[in-house]
N, C-alpha and C positions, 0 to 999 in steps of 0.2 A: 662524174657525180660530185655535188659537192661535199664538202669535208662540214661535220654534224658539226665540229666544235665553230667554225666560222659561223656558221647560220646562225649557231645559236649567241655567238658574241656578237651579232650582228644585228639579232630581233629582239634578243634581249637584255644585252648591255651584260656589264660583271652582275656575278649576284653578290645578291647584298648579304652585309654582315651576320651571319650567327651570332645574336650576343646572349650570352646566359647569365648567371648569377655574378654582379658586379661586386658585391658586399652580402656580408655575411653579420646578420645585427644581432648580437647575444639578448637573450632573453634573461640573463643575472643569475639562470641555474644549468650547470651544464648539463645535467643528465634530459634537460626538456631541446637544449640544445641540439644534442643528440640523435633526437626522436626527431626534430625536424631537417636536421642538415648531415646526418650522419656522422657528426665529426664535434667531439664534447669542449673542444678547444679550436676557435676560429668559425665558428658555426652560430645556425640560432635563425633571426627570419629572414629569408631572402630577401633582398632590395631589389628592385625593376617589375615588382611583384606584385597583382592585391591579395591580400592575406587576411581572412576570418576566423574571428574566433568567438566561440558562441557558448554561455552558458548559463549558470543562477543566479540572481543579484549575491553579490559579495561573495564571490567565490575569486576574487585575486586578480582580475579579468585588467583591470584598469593598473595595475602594479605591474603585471608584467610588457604593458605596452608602456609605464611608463621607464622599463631597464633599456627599452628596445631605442626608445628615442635617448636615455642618455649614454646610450653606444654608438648611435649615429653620431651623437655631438664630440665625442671623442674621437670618432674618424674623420673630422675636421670639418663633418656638418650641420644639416640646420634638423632642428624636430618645431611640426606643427600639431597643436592640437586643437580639434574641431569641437566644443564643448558642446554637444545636442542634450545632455540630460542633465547641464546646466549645476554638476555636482564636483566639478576638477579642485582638488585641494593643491594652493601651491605651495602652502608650507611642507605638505609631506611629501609632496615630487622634491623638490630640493632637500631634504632632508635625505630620501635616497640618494642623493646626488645631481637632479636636473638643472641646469642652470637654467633658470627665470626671469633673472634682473634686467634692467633696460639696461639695452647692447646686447644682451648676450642671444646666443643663436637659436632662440625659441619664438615663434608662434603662437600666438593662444586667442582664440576668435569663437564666439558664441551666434551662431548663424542662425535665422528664421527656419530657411526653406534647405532640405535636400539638394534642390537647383543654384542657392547661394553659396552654399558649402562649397560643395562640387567645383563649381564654377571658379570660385577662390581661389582654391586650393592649385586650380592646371595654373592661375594668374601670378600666383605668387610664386609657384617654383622654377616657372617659364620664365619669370623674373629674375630668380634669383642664377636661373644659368647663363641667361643672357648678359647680364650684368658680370659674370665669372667671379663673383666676390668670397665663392669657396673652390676650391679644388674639385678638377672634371672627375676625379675619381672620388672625391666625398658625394655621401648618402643623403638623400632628404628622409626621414621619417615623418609620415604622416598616420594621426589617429583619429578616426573618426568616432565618437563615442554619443551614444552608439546608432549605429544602422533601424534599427525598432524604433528609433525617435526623431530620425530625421523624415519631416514633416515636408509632403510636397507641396509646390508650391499652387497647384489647381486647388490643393485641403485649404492651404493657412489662406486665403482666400476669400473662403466661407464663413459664417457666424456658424455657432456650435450646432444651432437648431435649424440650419440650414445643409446637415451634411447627414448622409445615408450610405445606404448599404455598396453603393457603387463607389464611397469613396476610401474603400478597405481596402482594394484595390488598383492604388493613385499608387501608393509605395512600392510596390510593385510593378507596374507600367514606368514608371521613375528609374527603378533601376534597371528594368530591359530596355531602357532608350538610352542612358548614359555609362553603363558599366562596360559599353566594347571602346567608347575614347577614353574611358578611364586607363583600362588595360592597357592603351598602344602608349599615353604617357607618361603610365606609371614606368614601364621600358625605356619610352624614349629621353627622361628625364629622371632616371635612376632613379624611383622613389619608391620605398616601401610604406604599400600605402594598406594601414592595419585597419580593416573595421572592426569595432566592437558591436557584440549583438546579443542578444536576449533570444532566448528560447519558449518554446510555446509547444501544447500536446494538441496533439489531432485528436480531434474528441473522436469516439465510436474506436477509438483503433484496439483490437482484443489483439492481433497475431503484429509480429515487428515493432521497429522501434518507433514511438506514436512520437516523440520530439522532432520539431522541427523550428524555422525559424524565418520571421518576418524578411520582405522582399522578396519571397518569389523565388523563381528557378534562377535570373542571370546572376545574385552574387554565388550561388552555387559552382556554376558552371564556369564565371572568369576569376574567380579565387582561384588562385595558382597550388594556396595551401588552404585548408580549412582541419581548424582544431575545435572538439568537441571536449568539456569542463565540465563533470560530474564533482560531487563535493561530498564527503561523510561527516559528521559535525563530529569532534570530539568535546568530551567532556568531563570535568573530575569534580569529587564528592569535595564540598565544599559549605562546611556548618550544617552539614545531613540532608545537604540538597543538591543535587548534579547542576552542574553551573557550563555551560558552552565557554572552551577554556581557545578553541582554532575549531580548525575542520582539514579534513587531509582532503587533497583536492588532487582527483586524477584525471590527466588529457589523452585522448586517443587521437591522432592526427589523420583522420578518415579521409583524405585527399591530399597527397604530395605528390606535383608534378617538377617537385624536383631533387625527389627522394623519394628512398619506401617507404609505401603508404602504411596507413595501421599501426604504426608505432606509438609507444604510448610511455607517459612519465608519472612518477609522481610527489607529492611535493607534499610541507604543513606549512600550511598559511594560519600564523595565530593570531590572538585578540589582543591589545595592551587594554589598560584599565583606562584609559581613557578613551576607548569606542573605535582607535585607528589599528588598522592589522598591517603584518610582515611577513613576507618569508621567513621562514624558519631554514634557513640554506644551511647551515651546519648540521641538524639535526637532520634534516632532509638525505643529504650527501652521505651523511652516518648508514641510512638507512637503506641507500642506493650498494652502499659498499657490501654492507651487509645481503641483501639478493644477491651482487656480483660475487658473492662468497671471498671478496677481499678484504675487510672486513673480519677479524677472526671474534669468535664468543663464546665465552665459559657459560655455558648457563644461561645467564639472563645479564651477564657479565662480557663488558668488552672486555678486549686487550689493546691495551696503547702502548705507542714505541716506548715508553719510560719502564715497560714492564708490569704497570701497576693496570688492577682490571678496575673498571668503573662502570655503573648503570647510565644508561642512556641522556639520563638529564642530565646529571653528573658529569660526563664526558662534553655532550654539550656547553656547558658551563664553562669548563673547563678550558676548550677550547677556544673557545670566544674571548673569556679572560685573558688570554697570556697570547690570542692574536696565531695562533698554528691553524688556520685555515689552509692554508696552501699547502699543507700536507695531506690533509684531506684529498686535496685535486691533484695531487703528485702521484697519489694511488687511482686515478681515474686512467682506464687502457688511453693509450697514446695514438 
């Protein structure tokens, strides 16, 4: 009789590689880190990946993909972004930290069609490995912003008063035709590949959650992760009239197929006076500490290693001033 293991090196060669998580791209808060990678330090969005995230205009959506792509660029790769809603600020990506400049390892392309993007996108990163001009083990980042806007190319096509009910539909058939070669070389060329997305309510729906989100069933199904971004507006009394000062913005990770699912963060994303928002990662992390009952509080009063209590903004302030963040994250479990 013959021997199983022969037949089978025989009919059908070695098997091929297991590859998993190549890189690990911080999203700029670890506690959201966390929630995706299990792991608050080295963790954040899988690379070889496609990864969604979906929720309400201005709720941080575009800031956190842009931490994700300058993590890539510090792991000695390149980040590309897909501009579809035509609104990418590069003063404030580099103000975060993205390098932008000509040379430096960014991307940035405002594409017609879904099929242009797409298409770009496997061209330019196939390129860039072929060429080996970065390390086999550095990240591509790519961001698509967003998915709800990328226009297919049987739509852009038509004049306005030429397009009907059948072509609500196009975005959807678009991405169940190209989201399984997406997949094979988002893997086979290490790329974490982010879409950004917009949300929408299934009218009639009384029982469940009526949110859902443009494209269809396949980016559901070939997203590796999919993050869901609810947002609470905060606000303070300001000359006797409430004034929208951030908004506390919480994700539940309702798909991780490379972690446990359902994990959930949450963060304040504030306003400056000039119309651009921020994480508020100090005050945020305060706040994480605080649930984790590490964190100690008098009252309505911290206690900080100096000994001395302080209220919330206070402490924040505080910290920020004098640069002890990393203390914060020192108290973060290990």
């Amino acid at each position: 009789m013959a021997d199983l293991a022969s037949v089978l090196a025989n009919v059908a060669g070695d098997n091929d590689e297991a590859i998993g998580v190549r890189n690990w791209l911080s999203t700029g808060f670890p506690p959201l880190d966390e929630a995706l990678s299990g792991k608050y330090f080295g963790g954040g969005m899988p690379s070889g990946r496609i990864i969604e995230m979906f929720g309400p205009e201005s709720s941080g959506k575009t800031a956190i993909a842009t931490q994700t792509m300058i993590h890539a660029q510090k792991e000695g790769g390149v980040a590309i972004f897909m501009d579809h809603e035509r609104s990418f600020d590069h003063a404030i990506a580099e103000q975060q930290g993205l390098r932008v400049g000509k040379g430096e390892p960014f991307v940035f392309k405002t594409p017609d069609t879904f099929e242009e993007s797409t298409t770009n996108v496997i061209k330019i990163c196939q390129g860039i490995r072929d060429a080996k001009v970065i390390p086999v083990e550095a990240p591509i980042a790519v961001v698509f912003d967003s998915l709800a806007s990328m226009v297919p190319k049987s739509k852009f096509a038509k004049d306005i008063d030429e397009q009907g009910m059948n072509d609500s539909l196009a975005l959807s058939k678009a991405c169940s035709a190209v989201m399984p070669t997406l997949a094979v070389f988002a893997e086979k060329l290490n790329i974490c590949m982010l879409f950004l997305n917009q949300e929408r309510e299934k009218p009639g729906v009384m029982f469940g959650d009526p949110i859902t989100t443009p494209g269809g069933r396949a980016p559901k199904f070939y997203a590796s992760v999919r993050i869901q971004i609810g947002r609470t507006m905060i606000k303070k009394q300001v000359n006797g009239k409430k004034r929208p000062i951030g908004q506390e913005v919480k994700c539940k990770v309702i798909k991780n197929k490379v972690h446990r699912p359902f994990e959930e963060a949450a963060w304040k994303f504030m306003f400056r006076e000039d119309g651009t928002g921020y994480f508020d990662v100090t005050g945020s992390l305060i706040d994480h500490l605080e649930e984790l009952d590490i964190l100690k509080k008098s009252g309505n009063y911290y206690v900080w290693d100096d000994g001395k209590k302080y209220l919330r903004d206070a402490l924040v302030k505080k910290i920020d001033e004098s640069g002890e963040q990393q203390k914060l994250l020192d108290m973060l479990p290990k």
